[in-house]
C-alpha positions in Angstrom: 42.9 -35.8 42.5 41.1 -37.4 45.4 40.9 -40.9 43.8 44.6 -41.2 42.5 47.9 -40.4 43.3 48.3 -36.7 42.9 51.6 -37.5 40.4 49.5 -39.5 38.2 46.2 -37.5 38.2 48.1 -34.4 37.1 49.7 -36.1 34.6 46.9 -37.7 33.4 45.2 -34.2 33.3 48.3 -32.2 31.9 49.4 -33.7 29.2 45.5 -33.8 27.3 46.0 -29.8 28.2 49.8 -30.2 27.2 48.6 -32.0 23.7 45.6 -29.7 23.2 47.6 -26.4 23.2 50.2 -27.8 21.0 47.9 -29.0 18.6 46.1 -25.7 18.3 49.3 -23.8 17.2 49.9 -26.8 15.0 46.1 -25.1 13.2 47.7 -21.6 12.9 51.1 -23.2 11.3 48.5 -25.2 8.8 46.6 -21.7 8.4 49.4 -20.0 7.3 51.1 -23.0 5.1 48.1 -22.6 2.9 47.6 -19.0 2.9 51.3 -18.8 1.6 50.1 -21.3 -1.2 48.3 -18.2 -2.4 51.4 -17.1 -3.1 50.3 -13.6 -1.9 52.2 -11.8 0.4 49.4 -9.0 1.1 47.2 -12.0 2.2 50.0 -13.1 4.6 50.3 -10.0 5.7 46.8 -9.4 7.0 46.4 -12.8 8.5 49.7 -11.1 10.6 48.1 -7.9 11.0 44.7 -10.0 12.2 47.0 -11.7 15.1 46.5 -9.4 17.9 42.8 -9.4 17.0 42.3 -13.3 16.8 44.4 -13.4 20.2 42.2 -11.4 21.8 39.2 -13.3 21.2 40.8 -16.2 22.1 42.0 -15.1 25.4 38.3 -13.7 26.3 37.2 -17.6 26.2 40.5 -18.6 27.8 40.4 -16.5 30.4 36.8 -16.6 31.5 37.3 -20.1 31.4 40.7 -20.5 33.3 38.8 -18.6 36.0 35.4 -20.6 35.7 37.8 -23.7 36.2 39.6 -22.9 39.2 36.3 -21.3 40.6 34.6 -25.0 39.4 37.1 -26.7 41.1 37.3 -25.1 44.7 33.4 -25.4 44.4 33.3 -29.1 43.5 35.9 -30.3 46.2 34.2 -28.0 48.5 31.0 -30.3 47.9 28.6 -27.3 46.6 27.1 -29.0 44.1 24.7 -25.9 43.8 27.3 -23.0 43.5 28.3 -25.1 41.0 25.6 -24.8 38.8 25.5 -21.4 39.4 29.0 -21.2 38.4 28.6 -22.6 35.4 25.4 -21.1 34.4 26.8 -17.4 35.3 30.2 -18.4 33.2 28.2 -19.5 29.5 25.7 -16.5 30.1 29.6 -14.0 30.1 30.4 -16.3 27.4 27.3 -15.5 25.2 27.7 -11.2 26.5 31.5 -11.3 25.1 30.3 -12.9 21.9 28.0 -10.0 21.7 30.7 -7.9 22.1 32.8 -9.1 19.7 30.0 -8.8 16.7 29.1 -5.9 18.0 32.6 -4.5 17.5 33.3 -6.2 14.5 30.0 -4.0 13.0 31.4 -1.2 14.2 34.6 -0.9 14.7 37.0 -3.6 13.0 38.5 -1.3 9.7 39.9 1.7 12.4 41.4 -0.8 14.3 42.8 -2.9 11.4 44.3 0.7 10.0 46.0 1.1 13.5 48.6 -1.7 12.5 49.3 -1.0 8.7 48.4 1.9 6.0 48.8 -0.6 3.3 45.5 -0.4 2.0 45.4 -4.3 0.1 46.6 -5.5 3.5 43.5 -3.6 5.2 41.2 -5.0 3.1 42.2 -8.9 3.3 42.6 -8.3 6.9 39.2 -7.1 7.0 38.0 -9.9 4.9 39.8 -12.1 7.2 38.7 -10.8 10.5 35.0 -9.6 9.8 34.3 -13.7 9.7 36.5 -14.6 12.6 34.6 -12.1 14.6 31.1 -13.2 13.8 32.5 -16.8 14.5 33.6 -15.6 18.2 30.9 -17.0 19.9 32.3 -20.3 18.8 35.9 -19.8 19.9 34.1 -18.6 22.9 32.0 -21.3 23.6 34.4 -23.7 23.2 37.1 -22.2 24.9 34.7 -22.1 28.0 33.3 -25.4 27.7 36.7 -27.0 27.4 37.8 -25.1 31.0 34.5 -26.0 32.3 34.5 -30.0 31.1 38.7 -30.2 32.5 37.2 -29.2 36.1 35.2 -32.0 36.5 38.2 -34.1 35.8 37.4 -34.4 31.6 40.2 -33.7 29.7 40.0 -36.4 26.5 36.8 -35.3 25.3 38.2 -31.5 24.5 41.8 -32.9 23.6 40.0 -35.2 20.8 38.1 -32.6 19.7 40.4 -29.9 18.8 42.3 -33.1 16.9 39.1 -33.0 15.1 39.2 -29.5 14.5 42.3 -29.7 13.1 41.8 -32.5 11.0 38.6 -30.9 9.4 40.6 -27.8 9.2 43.4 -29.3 6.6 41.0 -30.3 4.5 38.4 -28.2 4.3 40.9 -25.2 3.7 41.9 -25.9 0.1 38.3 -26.5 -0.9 37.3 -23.2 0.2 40.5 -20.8 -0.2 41.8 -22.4 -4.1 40.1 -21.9 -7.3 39.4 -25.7 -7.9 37.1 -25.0 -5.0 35.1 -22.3 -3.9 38.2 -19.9 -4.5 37.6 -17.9 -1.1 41.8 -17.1 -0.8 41.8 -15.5 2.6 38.1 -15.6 3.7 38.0 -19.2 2.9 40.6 -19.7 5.5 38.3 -17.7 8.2 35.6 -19.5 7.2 
């Protein structure tokens, strides 16, 4: 913002974010396209049921690093190169506590809470199949949630667009292989996975 135009730099670093929220719900779309090719409405079902759950998670990343980010940025126009640091050290040591959380809870606590939004037993269990590996996976929505607040306040917003493009693109194939019977046959799991 201090080397450009402020018109230009914010649209050179909003439409990256622009892009990479858009392409994230473009995953979830893909997600469920191939879950319905299961042709199983009890699968469907859970991955809906899962929703508030998944959301969750992803808003503990988002939100510890929207804050990080704003708290980065002050900092680094401020000049304090050192609060900085800390800043950033003390944001991916809460990242690594709420991933700890998250498994911890998903031990614990995942079936009550999956039985809270449907007594349709089938839809409890793929839910449960569903979510128990999202969970243990928090720590990388988590991490990279973080890391892409903390890389856009230093200005870098086309490393983290390109990447979830990549995530996306690994996503579309890798989901047949590992949810269909010509592959490893997971159905729902293989989607988590």
């Amino acid at each position: 913002l201090s080397e450009q135009p402020v018109t230009s730099a914010l649209i050179a670093l909003a439409v990256p974010s622009i892009l990479t929220s858009l392409v994230t719900t473009i995953h979830n779309m893909i997600d469920t396209y191939f879950i319905s090719q299961l042709k199983d409405n009890t699968m469907i079902a859970a991955t809906t049921v899962a929703l508030p759950i998944t959301v969750l998670i992803y808003a503990l990343g988002e939100g510890l690093g929207a804050g990080a980010e704003s708290c980065i940025g002050r900092q680094m126009g401020a000049g304090q190169n050192e609060k900085v640091k800390e800043s950033v050290s003390t944001t991916l040591i809460l990242a690594c506590f709420l991933s700890v959380i998250a498994v911890i809870f998903t031990i614990t606590g995942l079936r009550p809470v999956i039985r809270t939004f449907t007594d349709d037993f089938t839809v409890v269990e793929h839910a449960y199949q569903y979510l128990s590996i999202l969970t243990m996976g928090s720590v990388f929505v988590i991490f990279k949630q973080v890391c892409t607040h903390l890389l856009r306040s230093s200005g870098e917003v086309q490393f983290p667009m390109k990447t979830v493009f990549l995530e996306v693109a690994i996503n579309s194939i890798l989901n047949p292989i590992f949810m269909f019977d010509f592959g490893l046959g997971m159905k729902v799991r293989g989607v988590a996975v």
